[in-house]
DSSP file (Angstrom, degrees, kcal/mol; ACC not computed):
  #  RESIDUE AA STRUCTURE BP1 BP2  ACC     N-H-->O    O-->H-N    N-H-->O    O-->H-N    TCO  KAPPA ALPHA  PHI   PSI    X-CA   Y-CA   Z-CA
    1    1 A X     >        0   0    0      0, 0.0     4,-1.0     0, 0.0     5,-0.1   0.000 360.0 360.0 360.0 -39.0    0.0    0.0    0.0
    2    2 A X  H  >  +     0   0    0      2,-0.2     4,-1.1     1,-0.2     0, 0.0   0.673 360.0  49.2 -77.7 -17.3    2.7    2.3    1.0
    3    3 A X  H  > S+     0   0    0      2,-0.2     4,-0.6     1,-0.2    -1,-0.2   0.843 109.5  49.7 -71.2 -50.0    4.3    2.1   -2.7
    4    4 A X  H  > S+     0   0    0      2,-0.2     4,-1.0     3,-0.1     5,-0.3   0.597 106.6  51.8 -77.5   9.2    1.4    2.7   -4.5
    5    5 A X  H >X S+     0   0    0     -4,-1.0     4,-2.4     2,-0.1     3,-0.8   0.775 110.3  52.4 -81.5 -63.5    0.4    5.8   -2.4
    6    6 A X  H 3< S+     0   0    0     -4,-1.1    -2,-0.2     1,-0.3    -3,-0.1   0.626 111.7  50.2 -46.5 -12.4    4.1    7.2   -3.2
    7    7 A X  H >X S+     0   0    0     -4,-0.6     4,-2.1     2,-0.1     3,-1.1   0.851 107.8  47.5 -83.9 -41.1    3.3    6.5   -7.0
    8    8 A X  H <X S+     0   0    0     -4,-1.0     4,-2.3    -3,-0.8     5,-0.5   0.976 115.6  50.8 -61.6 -36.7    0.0    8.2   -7.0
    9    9 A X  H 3X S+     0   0    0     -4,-2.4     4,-1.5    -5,-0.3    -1,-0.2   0.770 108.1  49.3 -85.6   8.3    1.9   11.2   -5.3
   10   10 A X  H <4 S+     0   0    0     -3,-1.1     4,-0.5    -5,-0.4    -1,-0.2   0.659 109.9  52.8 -75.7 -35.5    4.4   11.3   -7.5
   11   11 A X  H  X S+     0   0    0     -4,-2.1     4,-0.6     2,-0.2    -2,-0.2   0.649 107.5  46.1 -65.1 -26.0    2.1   11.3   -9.9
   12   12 A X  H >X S+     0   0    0     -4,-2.3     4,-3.0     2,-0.2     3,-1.0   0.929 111.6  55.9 -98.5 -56.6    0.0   14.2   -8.7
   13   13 A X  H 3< S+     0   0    0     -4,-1.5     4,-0.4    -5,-0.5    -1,-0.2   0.870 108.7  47.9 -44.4 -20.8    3.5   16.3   -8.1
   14   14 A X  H 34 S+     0   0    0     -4,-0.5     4,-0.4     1,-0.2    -1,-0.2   0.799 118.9  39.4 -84.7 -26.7    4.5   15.8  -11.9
   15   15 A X  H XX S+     0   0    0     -3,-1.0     3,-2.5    -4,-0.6     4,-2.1   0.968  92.6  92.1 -92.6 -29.3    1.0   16.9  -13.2
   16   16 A X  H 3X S+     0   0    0     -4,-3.0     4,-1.7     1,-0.3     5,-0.4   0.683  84.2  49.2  -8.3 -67.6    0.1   20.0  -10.7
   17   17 A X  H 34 S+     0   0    0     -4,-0.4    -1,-0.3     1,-0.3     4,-0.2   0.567 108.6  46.4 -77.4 -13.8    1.4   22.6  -12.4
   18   18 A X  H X> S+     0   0    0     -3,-2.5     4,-1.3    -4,-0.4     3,-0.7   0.921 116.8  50.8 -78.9 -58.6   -0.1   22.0  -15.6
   19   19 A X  H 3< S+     0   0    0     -4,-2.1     4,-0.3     1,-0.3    -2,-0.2   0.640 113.6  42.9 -12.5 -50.5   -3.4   21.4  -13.8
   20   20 A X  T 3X>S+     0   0    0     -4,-1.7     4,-2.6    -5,-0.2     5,-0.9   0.609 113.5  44.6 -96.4 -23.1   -3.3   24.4  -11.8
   21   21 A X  H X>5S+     0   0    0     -3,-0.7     4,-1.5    -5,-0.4     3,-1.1   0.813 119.8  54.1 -94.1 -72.7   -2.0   27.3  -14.8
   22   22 A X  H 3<5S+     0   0    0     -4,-1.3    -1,-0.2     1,-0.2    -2,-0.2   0.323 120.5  32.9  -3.8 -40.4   -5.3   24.9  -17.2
   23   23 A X  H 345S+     0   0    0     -2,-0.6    -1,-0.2    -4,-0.3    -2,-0.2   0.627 143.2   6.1-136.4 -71.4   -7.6   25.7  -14.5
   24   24 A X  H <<5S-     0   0    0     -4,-2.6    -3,-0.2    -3,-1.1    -2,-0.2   0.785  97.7-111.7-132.3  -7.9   -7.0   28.9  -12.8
   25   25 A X  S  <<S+     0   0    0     -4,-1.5     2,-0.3    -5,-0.9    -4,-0.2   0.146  85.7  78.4 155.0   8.9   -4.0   30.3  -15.3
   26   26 A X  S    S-     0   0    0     -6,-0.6     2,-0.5    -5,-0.3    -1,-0.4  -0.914  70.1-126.2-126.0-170.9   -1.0   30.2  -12.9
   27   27 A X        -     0   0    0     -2,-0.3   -10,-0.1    -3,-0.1    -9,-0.1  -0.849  21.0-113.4-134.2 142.9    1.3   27.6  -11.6
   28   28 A X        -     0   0    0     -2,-0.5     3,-0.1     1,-0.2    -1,-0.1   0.130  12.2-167.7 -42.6-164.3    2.3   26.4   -8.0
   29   29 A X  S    S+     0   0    0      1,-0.3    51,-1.7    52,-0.0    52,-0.6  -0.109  72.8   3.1-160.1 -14.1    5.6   27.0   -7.1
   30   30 A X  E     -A   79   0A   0     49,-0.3     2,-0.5    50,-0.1    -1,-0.3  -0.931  66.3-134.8-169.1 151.6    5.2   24.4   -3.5
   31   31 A X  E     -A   78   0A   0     47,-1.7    47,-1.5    -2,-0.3     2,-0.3  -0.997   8.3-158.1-134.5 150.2    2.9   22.4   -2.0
   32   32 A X  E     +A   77   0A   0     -2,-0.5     2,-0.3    45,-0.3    45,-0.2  -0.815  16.0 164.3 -84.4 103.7    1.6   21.8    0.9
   33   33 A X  E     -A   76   0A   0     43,-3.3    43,-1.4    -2,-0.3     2,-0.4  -0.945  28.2-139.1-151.8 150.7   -0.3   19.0    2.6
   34   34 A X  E     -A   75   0A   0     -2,-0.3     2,-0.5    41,-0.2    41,-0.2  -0.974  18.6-149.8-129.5 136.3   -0.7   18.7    6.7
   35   35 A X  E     -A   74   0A   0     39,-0.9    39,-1.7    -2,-0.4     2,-0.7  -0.766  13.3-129.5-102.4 133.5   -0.4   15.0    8.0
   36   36 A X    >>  -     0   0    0     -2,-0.5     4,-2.3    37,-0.2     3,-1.7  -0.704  15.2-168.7 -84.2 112.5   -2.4   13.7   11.4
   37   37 A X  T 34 S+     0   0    0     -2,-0.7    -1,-0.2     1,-0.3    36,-0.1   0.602  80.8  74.0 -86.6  -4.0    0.7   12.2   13.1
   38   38 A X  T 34 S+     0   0    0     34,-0.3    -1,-0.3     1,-0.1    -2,-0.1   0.925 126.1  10.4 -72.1 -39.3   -2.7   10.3   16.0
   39   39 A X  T <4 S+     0   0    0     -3,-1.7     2,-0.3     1,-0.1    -2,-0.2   0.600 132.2  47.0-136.4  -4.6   -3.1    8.1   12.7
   40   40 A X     <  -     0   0    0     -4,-2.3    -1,-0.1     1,-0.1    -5,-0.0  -0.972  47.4-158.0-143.0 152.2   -0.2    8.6   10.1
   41   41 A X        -     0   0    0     -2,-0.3    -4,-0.1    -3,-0.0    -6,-0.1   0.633  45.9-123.0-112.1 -19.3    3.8    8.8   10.3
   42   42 A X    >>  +     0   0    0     -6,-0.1     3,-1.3     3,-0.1     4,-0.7   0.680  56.0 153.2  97.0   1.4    4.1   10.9    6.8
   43   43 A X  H 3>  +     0   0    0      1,-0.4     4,-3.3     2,-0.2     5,-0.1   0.506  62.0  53.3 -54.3 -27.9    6.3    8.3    5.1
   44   44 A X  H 34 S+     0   0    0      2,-0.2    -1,-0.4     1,-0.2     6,-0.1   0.641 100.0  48.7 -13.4 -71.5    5.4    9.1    2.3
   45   45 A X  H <4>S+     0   0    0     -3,-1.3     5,-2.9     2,-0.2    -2,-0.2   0.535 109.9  65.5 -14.1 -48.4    5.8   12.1    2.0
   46   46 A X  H ><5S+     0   0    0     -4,-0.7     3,-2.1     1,-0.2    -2,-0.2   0.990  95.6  56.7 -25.0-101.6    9.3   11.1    3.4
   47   47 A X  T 3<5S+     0   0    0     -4,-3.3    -1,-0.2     1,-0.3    -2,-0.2   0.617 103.0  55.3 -46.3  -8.9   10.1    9.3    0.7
   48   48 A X  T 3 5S-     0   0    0     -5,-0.1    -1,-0.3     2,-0.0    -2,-0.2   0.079 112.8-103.2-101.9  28.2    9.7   12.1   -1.6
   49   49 A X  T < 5 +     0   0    0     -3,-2.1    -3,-0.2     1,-0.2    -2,-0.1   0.285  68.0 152.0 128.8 -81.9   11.5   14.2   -0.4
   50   50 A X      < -     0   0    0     -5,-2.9     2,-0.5    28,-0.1    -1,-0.2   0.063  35.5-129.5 -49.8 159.5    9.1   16.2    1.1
   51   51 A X  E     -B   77   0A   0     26,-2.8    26,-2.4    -3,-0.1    -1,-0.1  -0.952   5.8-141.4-127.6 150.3    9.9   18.4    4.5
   52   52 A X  E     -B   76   0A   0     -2,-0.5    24,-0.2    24,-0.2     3,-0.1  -0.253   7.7-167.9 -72.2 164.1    8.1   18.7    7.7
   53   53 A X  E     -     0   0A   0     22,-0.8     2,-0.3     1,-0.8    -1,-0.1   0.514  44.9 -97.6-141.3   0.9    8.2   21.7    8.9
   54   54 A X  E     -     0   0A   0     21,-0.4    21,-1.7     2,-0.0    -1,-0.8  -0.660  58.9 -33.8 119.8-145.2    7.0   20.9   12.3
   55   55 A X  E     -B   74   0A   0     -2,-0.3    19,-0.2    19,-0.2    17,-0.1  -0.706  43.9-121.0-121.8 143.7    3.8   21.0   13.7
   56   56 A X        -     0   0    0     17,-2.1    -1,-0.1    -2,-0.3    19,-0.0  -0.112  23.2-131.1 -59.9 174.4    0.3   23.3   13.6
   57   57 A X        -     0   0    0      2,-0.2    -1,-0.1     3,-0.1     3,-0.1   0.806  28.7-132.4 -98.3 -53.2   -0.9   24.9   16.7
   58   58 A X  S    S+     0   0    0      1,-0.4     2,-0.1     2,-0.1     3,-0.1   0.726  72.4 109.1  88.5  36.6   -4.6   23.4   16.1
   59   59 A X        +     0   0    0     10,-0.2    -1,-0.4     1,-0.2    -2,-0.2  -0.583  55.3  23.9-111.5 177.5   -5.8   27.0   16.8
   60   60 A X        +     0   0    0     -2,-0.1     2,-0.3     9,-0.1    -1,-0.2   0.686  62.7 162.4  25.7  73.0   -7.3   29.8   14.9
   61   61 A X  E     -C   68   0B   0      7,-1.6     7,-0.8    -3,-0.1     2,-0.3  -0.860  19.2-155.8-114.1 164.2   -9.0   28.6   11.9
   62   62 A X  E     +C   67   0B   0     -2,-0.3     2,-0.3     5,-0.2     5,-0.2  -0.964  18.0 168.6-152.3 144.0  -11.2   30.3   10.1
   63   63 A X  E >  S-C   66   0B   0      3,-0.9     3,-3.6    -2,-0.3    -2,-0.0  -0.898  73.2 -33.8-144.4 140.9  -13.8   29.5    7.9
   64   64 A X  T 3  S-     0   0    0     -2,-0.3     3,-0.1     1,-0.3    -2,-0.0   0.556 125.7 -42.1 -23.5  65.6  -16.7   31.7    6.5
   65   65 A X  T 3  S+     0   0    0      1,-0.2     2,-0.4     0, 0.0    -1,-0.3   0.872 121.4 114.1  81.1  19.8  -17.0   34.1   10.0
   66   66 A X  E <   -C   63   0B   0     -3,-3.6    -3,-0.9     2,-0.0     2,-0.4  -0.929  52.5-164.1-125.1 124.2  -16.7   30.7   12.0
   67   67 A X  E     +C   62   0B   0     -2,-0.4     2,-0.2    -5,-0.2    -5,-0.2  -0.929  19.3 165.4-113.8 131.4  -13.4   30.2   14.1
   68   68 A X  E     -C   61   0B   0     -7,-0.8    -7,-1.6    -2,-0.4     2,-0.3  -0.878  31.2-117.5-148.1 166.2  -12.3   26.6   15.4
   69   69 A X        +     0   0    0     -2,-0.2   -10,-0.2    -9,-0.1     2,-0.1  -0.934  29.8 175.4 -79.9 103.5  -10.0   24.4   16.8
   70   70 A X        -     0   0    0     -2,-0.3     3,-0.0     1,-0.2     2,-0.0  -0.506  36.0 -70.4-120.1-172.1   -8.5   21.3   15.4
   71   71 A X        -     0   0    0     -2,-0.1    -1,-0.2     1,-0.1     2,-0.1  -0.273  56.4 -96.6 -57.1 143.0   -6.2   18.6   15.8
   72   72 A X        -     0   0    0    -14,-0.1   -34,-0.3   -17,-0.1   -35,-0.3  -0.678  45.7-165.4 -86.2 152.5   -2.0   19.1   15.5
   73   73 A X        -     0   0    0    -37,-0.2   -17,-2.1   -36,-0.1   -37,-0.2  -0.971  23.7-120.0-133.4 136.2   -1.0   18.4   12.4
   74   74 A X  E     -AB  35  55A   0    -39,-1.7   -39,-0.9   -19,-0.2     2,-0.3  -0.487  29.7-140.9 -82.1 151.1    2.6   17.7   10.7
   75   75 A X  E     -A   34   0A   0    -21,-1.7   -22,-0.8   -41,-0.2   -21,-0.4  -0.753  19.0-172.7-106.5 153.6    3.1   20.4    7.9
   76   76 A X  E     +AB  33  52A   0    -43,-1.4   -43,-3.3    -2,-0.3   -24,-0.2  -0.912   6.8 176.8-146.4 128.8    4.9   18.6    4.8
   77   77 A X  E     -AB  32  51A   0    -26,-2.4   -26,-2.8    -2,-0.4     2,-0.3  -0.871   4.4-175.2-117.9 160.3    5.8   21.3    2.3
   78   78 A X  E     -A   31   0A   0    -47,-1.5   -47,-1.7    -2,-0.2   -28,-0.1  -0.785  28.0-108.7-167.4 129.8    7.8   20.0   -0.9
   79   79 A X  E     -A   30   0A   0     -2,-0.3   -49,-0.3   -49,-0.2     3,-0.1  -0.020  22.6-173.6 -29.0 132.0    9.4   22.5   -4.0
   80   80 A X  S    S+     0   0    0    -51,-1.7     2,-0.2     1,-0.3   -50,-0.1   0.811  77.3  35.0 -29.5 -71.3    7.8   22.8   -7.5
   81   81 A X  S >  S-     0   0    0    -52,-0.6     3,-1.7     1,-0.0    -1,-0.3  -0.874  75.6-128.3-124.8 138.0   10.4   24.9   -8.7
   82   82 A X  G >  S+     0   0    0     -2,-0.2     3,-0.5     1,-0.2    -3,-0.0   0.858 116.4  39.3 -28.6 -47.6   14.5   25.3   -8.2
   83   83 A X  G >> S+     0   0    0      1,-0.2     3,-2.0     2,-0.1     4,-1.4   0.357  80.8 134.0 -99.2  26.2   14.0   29.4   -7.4
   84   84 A X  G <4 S+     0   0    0     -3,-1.7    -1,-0.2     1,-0.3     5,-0.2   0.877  71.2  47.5 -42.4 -30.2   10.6   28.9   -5.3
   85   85 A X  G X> S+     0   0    0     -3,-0.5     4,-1.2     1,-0.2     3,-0.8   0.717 101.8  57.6 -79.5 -10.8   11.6   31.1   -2.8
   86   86 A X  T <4 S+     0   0    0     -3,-2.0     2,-0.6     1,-0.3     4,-0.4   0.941 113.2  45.5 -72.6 -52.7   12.8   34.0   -4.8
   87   87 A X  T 3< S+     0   0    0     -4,-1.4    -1,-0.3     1,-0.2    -2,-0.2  -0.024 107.7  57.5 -69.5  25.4    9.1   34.0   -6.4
   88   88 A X  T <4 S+     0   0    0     -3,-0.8    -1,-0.2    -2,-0.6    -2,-0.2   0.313 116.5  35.2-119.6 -40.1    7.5   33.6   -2.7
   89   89 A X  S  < S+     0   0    0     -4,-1.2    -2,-0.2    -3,-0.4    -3,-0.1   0.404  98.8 122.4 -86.9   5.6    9.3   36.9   -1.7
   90   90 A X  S  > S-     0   0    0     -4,-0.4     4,-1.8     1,-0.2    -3,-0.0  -0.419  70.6-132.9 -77.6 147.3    8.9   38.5   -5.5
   91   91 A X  H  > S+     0   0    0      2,-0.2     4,-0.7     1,-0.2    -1,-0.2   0.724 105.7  73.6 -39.7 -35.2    7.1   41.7   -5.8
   92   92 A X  H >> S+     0   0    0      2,-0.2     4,-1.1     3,-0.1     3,-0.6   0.934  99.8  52.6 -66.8 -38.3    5.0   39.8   -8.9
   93   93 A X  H >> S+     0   0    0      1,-0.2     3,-4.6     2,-0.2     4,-1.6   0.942 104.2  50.8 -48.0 -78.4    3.2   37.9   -5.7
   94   94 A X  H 3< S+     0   0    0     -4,-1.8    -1,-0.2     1,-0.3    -2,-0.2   0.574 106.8  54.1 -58.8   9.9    2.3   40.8   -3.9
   95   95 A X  H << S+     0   0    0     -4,-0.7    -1,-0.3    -3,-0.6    -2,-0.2   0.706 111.3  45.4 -83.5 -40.4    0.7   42.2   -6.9
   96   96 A X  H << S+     0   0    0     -3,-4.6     2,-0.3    -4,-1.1    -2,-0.2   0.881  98.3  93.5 -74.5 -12.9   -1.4   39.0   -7.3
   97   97 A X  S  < S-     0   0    0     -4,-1.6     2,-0.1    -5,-0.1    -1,-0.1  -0.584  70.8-138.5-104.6 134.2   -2.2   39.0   -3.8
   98   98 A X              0   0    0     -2,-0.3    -1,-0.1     1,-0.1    -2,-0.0  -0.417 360.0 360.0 -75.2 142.5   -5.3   40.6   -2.4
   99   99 A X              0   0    0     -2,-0.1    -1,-0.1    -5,-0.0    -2,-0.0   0.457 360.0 360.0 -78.1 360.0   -5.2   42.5    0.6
């Protein structure tokens, strides 16, 4: 089981970005996925690669005007692209991004 999830997410990482610019007309530069460590170790993830990035608070969420609490969660972030982080700090972000 634990080989085919690491193919399908291998798979998903290779197709994103084509997905995402098709869809809504730009492309990811990282993703993101938060793991429940009560039921899952992340190995997956692991094996790709990915990095934790430690853990949520399992505060403050927000949802249409409704704020709740959840479970901690492992953060697993893992690159698109070589320069993501130059394009995460770029001025061409904070133009797309709404205030």
């Amino acid at each position: 089981m634990k080989n085919l999830a690491s193919h399908v997410l291998g798979q998903v990482q290779q197709r994103i970005c084509e997905d995402w610019h098709l869809r809504w007309g730009y492309r990811p530069v990282l993703m993101e996925t938060f793991v429940d460590p009560k039921r899952y170790r992340g190995r997956c993830y692991k094996a790709l690669n990915w990095k934790c990035l430690g853990m949520t608070t399992g505060k403050n969420l927000f949802h249409k005007g409704k704020r709740y609490s959840t479970a901690l969660k492992m953060v697993f972030v893992r690159p698109l692209v070589k320069d993501f982080r130059s394009f995460l700090c770029s001025n061409e972000l904070k133009e797309r991004v709404e205030a």
